[in-house]
C-alpha positions in Angstrom: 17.2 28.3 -5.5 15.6 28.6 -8.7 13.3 31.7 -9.2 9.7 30.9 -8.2 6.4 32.3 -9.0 3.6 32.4 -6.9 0.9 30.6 -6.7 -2.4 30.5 -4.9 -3.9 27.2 -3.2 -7.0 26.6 -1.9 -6.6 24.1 0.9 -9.7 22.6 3.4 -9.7 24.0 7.2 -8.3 21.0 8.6 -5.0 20.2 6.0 -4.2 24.1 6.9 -4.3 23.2 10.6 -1.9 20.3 9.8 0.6 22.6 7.4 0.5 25.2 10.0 2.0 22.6 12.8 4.2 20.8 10.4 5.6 24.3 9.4 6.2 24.9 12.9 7.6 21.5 13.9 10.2 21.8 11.0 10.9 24.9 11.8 10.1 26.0 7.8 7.3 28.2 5.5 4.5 27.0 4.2 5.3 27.5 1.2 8.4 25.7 2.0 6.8 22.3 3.8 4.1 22.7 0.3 7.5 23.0 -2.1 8.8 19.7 -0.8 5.7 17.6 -0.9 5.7 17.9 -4.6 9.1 17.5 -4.9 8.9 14.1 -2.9 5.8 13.6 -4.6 6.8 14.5 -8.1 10.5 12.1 -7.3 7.8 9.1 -6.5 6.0 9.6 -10.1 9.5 10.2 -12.3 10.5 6.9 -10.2 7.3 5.1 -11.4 7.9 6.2 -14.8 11.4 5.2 -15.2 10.3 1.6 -14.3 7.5 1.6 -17.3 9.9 2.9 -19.6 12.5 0.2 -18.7 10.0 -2.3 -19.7 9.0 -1.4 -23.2 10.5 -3.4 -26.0 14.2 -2.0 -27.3 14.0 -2.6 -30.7 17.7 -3.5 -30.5 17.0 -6.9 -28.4 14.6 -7.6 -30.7 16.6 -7.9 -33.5 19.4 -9.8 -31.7 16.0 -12.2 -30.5 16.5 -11.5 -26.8 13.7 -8.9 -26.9 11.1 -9.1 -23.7 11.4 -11.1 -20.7 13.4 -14.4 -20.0 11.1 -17.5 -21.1 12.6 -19.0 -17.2 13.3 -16.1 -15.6 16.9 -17.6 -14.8 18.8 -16.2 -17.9 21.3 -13.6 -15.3 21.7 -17.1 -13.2 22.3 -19.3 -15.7 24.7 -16.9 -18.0 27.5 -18.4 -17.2 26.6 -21.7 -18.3 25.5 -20.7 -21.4 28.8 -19.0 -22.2 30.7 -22.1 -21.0 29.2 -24.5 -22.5 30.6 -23.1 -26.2 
């Protein structure tokens, strides 16, 4: 594990009450249960992130005129008829 520093949280009386049993349940810290939360959290956001940057413009497509999206929306279905019709 990597070396961690500690923190201090501020949680509401109920969401304690609910880490407390989860803890428990899973058989793990608090600090542990709180550790994977932002993990699983933090996965969802570098996820969400990936997909916008896969949608800007590569300059590269551009050039070559096959920058943004299909003007159908068929070109992966249709590639093979454009290749054989040469």
């Amino acid at each position: 594990m990597n070396q961690l520093t500690r923190v201090q949280v501020y949680l509401e009386p109920q969401n304690l009450i609910v880490l407390d049993r989860l803890a428990k349940k899973e058989n793990k810290s608090r600090s542990q249960i709180i550790r994977d939360a932002i993990n699983q959290h933090s996965q969802k956001g570098i996820k969400k992130l990936t997909k916008k940057n896969k949608v800007l413009k590569n300059p590269l497509l551009d050039m070559a005129g096959m920058g943004g999206k299909s003007k159908t929306g068929t070109l992966g279905l249709n590639i093979d008829e454009i290749y054989l019709n040469d």
